[in-house]
C-alpha positions as a Markdown table, in Angstrom:
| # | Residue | x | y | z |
|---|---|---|---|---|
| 1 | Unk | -85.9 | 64.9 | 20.4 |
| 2 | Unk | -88.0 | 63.4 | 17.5 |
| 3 | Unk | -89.7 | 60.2 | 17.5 |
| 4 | Unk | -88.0 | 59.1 | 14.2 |
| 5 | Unk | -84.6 | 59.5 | 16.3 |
| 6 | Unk | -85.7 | 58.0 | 19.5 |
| 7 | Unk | -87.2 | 55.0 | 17.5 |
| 8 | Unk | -83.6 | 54.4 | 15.8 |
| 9 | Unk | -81.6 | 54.8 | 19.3 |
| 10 | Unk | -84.0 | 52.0 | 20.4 |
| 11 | Unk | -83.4 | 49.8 | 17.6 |
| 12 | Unk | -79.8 | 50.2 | 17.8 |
| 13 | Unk | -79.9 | 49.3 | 21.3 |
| 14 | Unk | -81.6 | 46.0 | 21.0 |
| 15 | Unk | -79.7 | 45.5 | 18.1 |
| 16 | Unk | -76.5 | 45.4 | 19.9 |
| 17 | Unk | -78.2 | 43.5 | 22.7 |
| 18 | Unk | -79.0 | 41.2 | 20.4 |
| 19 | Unk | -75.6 | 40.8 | 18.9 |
| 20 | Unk | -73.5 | 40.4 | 22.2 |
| 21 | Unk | -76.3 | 37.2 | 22.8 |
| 22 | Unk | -76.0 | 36.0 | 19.4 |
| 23 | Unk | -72.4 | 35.8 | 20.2 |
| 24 | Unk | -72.7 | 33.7 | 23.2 |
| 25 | Unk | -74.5 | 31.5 | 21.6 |
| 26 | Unk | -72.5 | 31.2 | 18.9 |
| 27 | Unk | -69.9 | 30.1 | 20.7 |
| 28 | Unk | -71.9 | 27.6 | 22.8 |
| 29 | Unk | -73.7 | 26.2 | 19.8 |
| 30 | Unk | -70.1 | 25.8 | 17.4 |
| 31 | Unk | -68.3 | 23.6 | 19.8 |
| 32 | Unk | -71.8 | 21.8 | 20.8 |
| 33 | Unk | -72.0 | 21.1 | 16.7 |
| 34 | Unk | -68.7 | 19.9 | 16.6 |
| 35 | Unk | -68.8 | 17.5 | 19.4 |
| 36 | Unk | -72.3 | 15.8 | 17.6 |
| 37 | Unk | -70.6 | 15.5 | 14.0 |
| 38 | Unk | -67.7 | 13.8 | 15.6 |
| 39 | Unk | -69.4 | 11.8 | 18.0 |
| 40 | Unk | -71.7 | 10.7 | 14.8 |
| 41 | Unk | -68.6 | 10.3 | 12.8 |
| 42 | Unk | -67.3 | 7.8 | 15.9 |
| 43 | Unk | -70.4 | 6.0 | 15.8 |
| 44 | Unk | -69.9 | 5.1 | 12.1 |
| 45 | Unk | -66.6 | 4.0 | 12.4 |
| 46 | Unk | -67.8 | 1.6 | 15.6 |
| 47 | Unk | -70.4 | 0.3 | 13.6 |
| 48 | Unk | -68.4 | -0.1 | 10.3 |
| 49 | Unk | -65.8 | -2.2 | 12.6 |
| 50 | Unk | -68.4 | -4.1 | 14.2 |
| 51 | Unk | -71.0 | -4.9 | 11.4 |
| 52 | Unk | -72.8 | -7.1 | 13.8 |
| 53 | Unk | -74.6 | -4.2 | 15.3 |
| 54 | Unk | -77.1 | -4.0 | 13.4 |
| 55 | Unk | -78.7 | -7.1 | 14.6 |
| 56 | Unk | -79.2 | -5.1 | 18.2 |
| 57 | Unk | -81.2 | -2.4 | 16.1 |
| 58 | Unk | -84.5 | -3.7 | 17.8 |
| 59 | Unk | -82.9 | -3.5 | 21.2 |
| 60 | Unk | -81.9 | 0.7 | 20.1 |
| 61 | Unk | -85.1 | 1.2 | 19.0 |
| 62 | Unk | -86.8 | 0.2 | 22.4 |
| 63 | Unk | -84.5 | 1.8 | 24.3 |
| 64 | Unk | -84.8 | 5.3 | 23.3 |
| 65 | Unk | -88.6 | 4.7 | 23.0 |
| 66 | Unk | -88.5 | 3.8 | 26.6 |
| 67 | Unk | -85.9 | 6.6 | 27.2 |
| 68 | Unk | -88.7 | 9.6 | 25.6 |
| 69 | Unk | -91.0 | 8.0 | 28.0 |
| 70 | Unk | -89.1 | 7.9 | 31.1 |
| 71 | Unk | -87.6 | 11.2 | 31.0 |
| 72 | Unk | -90.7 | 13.3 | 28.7 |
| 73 | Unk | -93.0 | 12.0 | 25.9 |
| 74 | Unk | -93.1 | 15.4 | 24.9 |
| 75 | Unk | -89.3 | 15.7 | 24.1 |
| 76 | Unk | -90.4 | 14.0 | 20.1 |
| 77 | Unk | -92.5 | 17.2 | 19.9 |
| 78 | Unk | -90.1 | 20.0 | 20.2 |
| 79 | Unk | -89.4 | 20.7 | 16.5 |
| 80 | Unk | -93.3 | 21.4 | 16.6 |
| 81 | Unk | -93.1 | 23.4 | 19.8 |
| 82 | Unk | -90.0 | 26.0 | 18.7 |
| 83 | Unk | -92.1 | 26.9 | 15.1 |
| 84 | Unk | -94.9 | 27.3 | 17.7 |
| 85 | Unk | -92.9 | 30.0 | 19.8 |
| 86 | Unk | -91.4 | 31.5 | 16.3 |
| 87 | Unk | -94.4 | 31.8 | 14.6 |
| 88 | Unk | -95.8 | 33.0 | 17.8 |
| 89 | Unk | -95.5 | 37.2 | 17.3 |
| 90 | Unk | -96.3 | 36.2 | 13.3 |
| 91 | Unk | -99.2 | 35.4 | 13.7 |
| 92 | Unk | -100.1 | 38.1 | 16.1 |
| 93 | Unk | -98.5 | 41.1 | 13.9 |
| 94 | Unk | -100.5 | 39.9 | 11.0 |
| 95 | Unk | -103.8 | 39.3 | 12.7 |
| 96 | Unk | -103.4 | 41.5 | 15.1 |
| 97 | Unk | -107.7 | 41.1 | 15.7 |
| 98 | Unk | -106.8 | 37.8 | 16.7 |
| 99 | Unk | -104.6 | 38.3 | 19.7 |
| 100 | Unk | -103.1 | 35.0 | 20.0 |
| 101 | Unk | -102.2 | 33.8 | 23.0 |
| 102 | Unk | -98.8 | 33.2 | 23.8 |
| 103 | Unk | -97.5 | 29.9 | 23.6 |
| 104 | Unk | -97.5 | 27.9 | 27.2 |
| 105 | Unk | -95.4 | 25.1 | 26.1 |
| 106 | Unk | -91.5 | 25.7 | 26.2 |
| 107 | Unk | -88.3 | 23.9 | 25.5 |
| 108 | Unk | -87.4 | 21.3 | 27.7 |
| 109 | Unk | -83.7 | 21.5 | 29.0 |
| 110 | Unk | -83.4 | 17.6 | 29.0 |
| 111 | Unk | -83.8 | 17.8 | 25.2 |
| 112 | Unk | -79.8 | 18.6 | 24.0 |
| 113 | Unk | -78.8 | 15.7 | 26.2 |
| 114 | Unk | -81.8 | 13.5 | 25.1 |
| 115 | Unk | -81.7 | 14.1 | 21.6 |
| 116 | Unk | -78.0 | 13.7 | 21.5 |
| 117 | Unk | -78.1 | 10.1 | 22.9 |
| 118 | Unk | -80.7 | 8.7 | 20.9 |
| 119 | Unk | -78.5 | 10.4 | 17.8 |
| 120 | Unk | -75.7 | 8.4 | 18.2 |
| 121 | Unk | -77.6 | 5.2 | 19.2 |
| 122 | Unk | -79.5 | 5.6 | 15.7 |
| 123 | Unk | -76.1 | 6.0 | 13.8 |
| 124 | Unk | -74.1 | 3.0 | 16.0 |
| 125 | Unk | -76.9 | 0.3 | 15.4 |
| 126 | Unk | -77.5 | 1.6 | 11.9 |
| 127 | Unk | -80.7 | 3.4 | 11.6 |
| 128 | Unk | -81.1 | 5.4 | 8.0 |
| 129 | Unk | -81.4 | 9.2 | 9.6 |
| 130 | Unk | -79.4 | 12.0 | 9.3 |
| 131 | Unk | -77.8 | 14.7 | 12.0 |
| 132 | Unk | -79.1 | 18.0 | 11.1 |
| 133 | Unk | -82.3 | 17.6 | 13.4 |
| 134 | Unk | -80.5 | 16.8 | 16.4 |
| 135 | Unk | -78.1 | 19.4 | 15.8 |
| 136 | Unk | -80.7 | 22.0 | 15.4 |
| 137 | Unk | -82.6 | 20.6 | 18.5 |
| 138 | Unk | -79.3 | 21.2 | 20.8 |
| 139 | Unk | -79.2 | 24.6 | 19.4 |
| 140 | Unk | -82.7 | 25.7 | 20.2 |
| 141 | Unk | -82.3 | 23.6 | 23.6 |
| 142 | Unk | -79.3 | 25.8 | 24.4 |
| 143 | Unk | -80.8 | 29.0 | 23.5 |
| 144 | Unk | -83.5 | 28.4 | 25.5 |
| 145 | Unk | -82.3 | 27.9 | 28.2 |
| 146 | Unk | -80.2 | 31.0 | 28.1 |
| 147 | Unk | -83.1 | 32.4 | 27.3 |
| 148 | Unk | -85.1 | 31.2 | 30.6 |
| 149 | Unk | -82.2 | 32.3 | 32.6 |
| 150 | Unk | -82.0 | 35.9 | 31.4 |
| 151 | Unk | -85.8 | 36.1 | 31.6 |
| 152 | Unk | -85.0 | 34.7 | 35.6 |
| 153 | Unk | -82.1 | 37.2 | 36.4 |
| 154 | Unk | -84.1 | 39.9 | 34.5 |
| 155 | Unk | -87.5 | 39.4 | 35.9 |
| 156 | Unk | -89.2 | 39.7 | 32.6 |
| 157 | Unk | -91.3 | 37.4 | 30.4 |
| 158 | Unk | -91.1 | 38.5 | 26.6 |
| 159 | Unk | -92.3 | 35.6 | 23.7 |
| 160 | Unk | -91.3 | 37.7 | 21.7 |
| 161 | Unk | -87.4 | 37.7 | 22.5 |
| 162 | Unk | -87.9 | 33.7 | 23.2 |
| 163 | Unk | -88.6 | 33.3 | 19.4 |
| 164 | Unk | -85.5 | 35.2 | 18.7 |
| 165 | Unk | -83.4 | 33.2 | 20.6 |
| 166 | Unk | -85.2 | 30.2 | 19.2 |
| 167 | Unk | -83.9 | 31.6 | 15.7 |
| 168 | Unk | -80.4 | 32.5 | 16.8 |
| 169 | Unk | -80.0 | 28.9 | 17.6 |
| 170 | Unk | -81.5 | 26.9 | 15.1 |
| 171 | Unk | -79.6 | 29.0 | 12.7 |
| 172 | Unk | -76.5 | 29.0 | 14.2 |
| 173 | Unk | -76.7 | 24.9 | 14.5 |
| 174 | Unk | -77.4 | 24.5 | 10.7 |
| 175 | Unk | -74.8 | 26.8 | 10.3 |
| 176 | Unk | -71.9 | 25.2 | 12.1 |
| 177 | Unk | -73.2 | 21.8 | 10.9 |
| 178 | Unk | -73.2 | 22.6 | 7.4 |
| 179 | Unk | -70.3 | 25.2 | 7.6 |
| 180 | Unk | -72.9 | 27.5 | 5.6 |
| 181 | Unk | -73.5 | 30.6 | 7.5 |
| 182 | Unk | -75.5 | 32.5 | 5.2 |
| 183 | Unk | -77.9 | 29.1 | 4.8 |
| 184 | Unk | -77.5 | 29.5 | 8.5 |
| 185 | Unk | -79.0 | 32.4 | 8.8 |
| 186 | Unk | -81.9 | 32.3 | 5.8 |
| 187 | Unk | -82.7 | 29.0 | 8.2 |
| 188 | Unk | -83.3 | 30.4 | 11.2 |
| 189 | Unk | -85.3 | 33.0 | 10.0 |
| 190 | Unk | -87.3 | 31.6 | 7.6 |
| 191 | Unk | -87.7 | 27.7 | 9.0 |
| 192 | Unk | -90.7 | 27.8 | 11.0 |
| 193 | Unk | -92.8 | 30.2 | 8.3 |
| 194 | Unk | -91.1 | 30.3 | 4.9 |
| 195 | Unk | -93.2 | 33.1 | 3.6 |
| 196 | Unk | -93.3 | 34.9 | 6.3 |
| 197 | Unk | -89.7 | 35.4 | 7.8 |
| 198 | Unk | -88.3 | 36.4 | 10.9 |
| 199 | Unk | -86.3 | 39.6 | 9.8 |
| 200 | Unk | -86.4 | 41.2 | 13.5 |
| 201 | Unk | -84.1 | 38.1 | 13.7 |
| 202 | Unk | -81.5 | 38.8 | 10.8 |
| 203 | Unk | -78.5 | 40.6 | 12.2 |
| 204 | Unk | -78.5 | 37.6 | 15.1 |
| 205 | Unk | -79.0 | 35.2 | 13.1 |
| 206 | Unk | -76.3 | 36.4 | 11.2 |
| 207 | Unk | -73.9 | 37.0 | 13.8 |
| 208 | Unk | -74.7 | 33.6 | 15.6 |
| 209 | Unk | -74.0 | 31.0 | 12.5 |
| 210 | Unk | -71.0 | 33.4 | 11.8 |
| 211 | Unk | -69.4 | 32.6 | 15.5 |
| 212 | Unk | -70.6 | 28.6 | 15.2 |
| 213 | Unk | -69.5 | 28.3 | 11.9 |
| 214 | Unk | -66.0 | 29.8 | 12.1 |
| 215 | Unk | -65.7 | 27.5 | 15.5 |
| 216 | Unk | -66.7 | 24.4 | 14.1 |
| 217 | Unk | -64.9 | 24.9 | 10.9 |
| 218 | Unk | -61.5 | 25.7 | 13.1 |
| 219 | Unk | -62.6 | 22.1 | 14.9 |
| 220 | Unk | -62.1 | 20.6 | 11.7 |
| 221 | Unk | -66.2 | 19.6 | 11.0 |
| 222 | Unk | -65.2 | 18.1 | 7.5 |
| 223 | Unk | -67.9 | 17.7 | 5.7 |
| 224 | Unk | -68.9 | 14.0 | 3.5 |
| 225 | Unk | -70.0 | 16.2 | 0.4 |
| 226 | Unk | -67.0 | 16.3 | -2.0 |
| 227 | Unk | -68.3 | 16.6 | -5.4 |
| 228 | Unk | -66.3 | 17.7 | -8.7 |
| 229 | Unk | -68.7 | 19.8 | -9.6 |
| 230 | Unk | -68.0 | 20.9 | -13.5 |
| 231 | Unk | -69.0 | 24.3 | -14.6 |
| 232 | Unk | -71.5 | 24.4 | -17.4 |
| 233 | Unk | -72.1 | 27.1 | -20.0 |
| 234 | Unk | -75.0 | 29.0 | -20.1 |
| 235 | Unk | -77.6 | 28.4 | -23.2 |
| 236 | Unk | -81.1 | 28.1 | -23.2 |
| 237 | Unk | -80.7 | 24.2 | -23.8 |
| 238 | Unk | -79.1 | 23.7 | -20.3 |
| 239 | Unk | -81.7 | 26.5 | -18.9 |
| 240 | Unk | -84.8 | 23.8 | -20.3 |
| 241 | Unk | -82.7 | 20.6 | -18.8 |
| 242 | Unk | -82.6 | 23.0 | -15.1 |
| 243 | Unk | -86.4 | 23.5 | -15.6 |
| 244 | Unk | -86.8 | 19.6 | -16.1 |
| 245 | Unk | -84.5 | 18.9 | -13.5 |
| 246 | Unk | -86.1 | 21.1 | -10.8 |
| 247 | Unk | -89.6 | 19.4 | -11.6 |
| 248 | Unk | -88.0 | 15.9 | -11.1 |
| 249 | Unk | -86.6 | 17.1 | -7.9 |
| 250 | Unk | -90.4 | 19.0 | -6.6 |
| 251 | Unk | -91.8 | 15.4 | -8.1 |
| 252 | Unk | -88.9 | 13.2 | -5.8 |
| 253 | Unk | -89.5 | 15.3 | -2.8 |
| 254 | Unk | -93.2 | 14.6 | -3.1 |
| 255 | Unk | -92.8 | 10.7 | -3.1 |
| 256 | Unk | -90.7 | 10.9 | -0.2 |
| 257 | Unk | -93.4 | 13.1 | 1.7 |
| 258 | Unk | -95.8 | 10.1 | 0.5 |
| 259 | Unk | -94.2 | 7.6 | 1.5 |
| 260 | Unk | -93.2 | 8.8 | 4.8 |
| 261 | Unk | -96.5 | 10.0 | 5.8 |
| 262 | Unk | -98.0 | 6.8 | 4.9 |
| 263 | Unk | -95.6 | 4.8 | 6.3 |
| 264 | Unk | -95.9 | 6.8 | 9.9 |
| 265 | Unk | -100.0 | 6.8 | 9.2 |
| 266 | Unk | -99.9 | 3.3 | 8.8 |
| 267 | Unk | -97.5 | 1.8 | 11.5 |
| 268 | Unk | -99.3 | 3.8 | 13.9 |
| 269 | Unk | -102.6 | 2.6 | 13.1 |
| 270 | Unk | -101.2 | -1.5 | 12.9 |
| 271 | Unk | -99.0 | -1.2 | 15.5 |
| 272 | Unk | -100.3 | 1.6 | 17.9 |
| 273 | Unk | -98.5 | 0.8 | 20.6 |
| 274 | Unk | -95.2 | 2.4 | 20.5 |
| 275 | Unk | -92.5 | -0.6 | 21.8 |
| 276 | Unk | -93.9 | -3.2 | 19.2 |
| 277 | Unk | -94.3 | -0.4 | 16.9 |
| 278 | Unk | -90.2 | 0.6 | 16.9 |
| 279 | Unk | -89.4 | -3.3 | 17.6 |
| 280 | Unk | -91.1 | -4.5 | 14.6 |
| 281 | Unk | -90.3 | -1.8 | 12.0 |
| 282 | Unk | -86.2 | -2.4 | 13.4 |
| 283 | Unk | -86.6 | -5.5 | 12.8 |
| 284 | Unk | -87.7 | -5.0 | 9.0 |
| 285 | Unk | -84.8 | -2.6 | 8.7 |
| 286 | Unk | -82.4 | -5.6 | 9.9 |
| 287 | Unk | -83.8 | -7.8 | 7.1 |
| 288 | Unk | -83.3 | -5.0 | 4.6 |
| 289 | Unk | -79.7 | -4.9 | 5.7 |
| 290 | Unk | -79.3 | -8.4 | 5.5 |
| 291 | Unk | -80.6 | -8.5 | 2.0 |
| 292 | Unk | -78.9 | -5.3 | 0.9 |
| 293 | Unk | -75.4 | -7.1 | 1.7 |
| 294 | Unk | -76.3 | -10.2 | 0.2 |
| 295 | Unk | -77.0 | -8.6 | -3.1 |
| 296 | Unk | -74.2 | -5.6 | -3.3 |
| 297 | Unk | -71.5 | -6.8 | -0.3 |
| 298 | Unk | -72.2 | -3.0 | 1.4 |
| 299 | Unk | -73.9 | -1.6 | 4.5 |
| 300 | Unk | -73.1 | 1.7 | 2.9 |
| 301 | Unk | -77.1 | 2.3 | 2.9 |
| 302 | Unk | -77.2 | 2.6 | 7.1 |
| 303 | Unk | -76.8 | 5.9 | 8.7 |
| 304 | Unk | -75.9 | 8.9 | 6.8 |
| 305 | Unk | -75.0 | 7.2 | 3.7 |
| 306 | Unk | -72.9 | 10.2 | 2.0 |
| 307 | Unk | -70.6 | 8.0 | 0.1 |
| 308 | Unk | -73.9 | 7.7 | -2.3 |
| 309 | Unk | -73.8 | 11.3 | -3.5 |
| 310 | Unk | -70.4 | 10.4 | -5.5 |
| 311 | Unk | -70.8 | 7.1 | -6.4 |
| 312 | Unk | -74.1 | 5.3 | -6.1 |
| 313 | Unk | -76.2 | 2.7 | -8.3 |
| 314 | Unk | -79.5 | 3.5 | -10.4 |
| 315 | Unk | -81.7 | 2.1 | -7.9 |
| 316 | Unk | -79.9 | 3.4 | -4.4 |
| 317 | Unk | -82.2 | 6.4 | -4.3 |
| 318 | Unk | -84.9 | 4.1 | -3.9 |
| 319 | Unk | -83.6 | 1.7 | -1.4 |
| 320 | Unk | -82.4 | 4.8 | 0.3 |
| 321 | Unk | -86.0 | 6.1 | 0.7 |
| 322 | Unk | -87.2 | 2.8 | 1.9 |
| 323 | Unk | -84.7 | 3.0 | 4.8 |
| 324 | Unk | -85.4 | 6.4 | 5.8 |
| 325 | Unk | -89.3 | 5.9 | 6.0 |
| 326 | Unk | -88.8 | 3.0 | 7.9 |
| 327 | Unk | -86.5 | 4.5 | 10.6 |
| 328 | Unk | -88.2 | 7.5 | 10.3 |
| 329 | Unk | -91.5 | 5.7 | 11.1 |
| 330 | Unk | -89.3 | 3.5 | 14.0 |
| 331 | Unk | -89.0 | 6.1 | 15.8 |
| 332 | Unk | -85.2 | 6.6 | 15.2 |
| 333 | Unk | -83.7 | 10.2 | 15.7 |
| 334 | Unk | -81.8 | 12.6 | 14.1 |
| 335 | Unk | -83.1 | 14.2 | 11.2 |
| 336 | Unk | -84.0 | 14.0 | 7.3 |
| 337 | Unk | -81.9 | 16.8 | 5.7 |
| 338 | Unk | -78.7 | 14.3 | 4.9 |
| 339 | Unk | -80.9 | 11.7 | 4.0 |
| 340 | Unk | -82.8 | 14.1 | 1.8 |
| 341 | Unk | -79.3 | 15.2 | 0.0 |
| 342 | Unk | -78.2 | 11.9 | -0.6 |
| 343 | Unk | -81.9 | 10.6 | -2.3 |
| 344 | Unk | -81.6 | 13.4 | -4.3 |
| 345 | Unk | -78.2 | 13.0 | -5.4 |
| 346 | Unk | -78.1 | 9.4 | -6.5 |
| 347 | Unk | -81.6 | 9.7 | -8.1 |
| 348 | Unk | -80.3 | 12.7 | -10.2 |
| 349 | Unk | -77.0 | 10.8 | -10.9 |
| 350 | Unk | -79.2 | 7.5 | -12.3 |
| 351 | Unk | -80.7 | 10.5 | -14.8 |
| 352 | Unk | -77.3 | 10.6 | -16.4 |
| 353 | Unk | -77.9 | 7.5 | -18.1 |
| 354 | Unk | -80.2 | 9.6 | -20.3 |
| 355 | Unk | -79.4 | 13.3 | -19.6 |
| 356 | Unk | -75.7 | 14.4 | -21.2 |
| 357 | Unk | -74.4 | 16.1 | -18.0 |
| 358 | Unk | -71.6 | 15.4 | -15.7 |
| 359 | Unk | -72.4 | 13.3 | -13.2 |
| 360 | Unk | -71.0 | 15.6 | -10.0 |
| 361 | Unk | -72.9 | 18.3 | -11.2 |
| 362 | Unk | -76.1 | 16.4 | -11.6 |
| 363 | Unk | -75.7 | 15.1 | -7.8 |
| 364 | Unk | -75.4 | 18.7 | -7.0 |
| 365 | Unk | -78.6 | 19.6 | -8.9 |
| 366 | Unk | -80.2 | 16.5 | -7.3 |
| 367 | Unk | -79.3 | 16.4 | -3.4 |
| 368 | Unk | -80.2 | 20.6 | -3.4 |
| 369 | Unk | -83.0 | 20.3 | -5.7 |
| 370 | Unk | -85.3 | 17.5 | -3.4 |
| 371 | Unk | -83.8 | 19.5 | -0.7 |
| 372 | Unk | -85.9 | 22.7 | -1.6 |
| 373 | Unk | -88.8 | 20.7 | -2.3 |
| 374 | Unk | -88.4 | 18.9 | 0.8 |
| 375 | Unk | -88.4 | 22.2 | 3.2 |
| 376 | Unk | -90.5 | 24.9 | 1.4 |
| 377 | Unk | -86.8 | 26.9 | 1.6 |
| 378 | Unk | -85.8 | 27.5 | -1.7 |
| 379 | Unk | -83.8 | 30.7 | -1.0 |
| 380 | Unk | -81.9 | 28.4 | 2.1 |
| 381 | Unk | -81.0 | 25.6 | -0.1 |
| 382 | Unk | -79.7 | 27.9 | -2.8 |
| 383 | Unk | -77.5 | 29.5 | -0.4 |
| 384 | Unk | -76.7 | 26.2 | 1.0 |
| 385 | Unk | -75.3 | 25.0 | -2.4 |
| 386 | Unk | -73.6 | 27.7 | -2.9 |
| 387 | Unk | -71.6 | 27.4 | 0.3 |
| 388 | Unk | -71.0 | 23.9 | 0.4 |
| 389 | Unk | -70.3 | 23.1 | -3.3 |
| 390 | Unk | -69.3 | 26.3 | -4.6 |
| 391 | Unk | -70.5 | 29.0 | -7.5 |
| 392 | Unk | -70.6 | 26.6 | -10.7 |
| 393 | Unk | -74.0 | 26.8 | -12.2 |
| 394 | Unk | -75.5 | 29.1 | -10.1 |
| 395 | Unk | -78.2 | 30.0 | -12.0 |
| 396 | Unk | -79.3 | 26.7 | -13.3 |
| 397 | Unk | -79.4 | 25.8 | -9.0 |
| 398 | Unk | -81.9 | 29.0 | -8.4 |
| 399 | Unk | -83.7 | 27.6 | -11.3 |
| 400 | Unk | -83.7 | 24.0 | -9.8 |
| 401 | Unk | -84.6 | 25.3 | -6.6 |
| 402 | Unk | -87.5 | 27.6 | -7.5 |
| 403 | Unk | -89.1 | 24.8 | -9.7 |
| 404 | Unk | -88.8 | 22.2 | -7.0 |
| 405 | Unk | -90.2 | 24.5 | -4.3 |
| 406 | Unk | -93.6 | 25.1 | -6.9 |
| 407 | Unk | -93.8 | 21.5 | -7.6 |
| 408 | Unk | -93.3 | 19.8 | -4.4 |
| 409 | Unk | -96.3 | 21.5 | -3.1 |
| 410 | Unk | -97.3 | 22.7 | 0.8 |
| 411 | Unk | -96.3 | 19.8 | 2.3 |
| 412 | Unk | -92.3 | 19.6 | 4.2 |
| 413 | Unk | -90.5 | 17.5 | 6.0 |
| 414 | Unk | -90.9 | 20.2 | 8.8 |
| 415 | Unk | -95.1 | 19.4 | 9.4 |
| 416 | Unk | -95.7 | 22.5 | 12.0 |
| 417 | Unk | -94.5 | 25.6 | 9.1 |
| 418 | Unk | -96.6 | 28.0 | 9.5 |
| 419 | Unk | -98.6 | 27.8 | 6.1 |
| 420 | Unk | -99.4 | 31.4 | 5.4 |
């Protein structure tokens, strides 16, 4: 028998290994999704109900601080260990002189639970965070610890095959959250090192956010971005407003990384102890409510905040980032991808005071846009658009997207990419 046909009996064999685990955690991961988005979704809908909430936001804060502590300090640092364990057999097929170790830190199983609590204690009391992060957290929880307990029944120890699950579940939680399998699946394998993707992951990946979309989308995940979205012609005129557009959005995305880092820099250097840290920055978030009200008569600025993307007011984007960085910098969990959309979408939609486009589409443009700049994943929020706000304007998103990756720089809202 030749080698060539030996080699491709292999590959087929892992492949279908790898599609009958995908599967399984598919279906874990879709349900797991659903129960987040509408345990969220609960959380606004106590909060909006009782508005008084938000004065306990201090209280929050220190409990899950004091939670992470109790149960693992190291639990805040697991976005940072699962791009380790990715970009793990990377690093070693493309310097393979260097023979990296393997990674010796792994994925607690207290994290799902963990980060799903704090999650829903951010959105109740009104933190400005989002919900992708935790739901990608449960997923790479979930596959690991199938994972661990394959490796245990199997007797075998392969990093390799960790970092695939690790992908399987990170894209299939984007996936279900979003609805977006193919962004799913671009995620999962292309997250942890943009330019360097996971392709031994693909047909997983695939098969995963395929399972834990069609299962959260049959639980009815709805999601809060319902945009008219009005179809443009092509011309080189609107080509030159896309280019402009997508350097706005690589420019927005910087500020934010600014900000937030300096905010997180600086807290931690006034304030280096942790408690009076997420105590003091809650309470600065509780005077921002206060005087948000006062001014507009809305607390549509805590929590997710979607209800911005269609109608918002010049200067929300910026109050918007204020928020974020500060809750961000508290301590607060969930993640920066809604919060991302959103900036992006009302900043774009204060540009059409000066730019003659509809006001939908610009949101659209916007909230993908800062997105791509935001995550060094051009090709995943392209896809992303596509899914979630249809076809229109395709090509002036890929040229949005592009031009915001290249402007944005390096720098992401996911710090541990591997830069290669």
């Amino acid at each position: 028998m030749e080698q060539s046909e030996i080699s491709w009996k292999q590959t087929f064999k892992n492949q279908t290994f790898w599609v009958f685990r995908s599967l399984l955690l598919g279906i874990i991961i879709g349900p797991a999704c659903y129960l987040l988005s509408y345990l969220i979704g609960l959380a606004g809908t106590v909060r909006d109900s009782h508005w008084w909430l938000i004065f306990a936001l201090p209280l929050a804060g220190a409990f899950i601080s004091w939670g992470y502590n109790r149960i693992d300090p190291v639990l805040r640092e697991s976005s940072g260990t699962t791009m380790e364990i990715i970009n793990w057999n990377i690093r070693k097929r493309t310097n393979p002189t260097e023979n990296p170790d393997a990674p010796q830190k792994s994925i607690s199983p207290w994290l799902a639970p963990v980060i799903l609590v704090s999650t829903l204690i951010s959105h109740i009391f009104g933190a400005s965070i989002g919900k992708e992060g935790a739901g990608v957290q449960v997923g790479t929880s979930i596959s690991s610890f199938l994972a661990r307990t394959e490796m245990r029944l199997m007797k075998s120890d392969s990093s390799q095959d960790m970092g695939i699950w690790l992908c399987i579940g990170s894209g299939a939680a984007f996936g279900a959250l979003f609805k977006a399998p193919i962004a799913g699946t671009l995620f999962g394998i292309m997250v942890a090192s943009p330019n360097i993707a996971r392709f031994d992951a693909m047909l997983p990946c695939l098969v995963g956010s395929l399972v834990a979309s069609f299962i959260s989308s049959s639980l009815s995940i709805g999601t809060p971005f319902v945009l008219g979205v009005v179809d443009l012609p092509w011309s080189i005129k609107n080509a030159l407003i896309a280019l402009c557009l997508g350097v706005a959005a690589g420019l927005l995305a910087r500020l934010f990384f600014v900000c937030s880092m300096t905010a997180r820099k600086l807290s931690s250097r006034l304030l280096p102890n942790q408690y009076v840290r997420t105590v003091v920055l809650s309470f600065v978030l509780v005077l921002c409510f206060v005087l948000i009200y006062l001014a507009t008569g809305s607390l549509e600025y805590c929590s997710l905040s979607a209800s911005l993307m269609n109608d918002s007011r010049p200067w929300s984007f910026v109050i918007k980032i204020l928020l974020t960085v500060i809750s961000l910098a508290a301590g607060f969990t969930g993640g920066e991808v809604v919060p991302t959309l959103v900036i992006g979408a009302s900043a774009f939609r204060a540009l059409g005071l000066i730019i003659p486009l509809p006001l939908p589409t610009l949101a659209v443009f916007g909230a993908i846009g800062m997105l791509s700049g935001a995550t060094n994943l051009p090709l995943v929020c392209f896809a992303l658009g596509l899914e979630v706000f249809g076809f229109a304007n395709f090509e002036y998103l890929f040229i949005i997207c592009v031009m915001s990756f290249i402007v944005s720089g390096r720098d992401s809202i996911y710090p541990n990419q591997l830069k290669a």
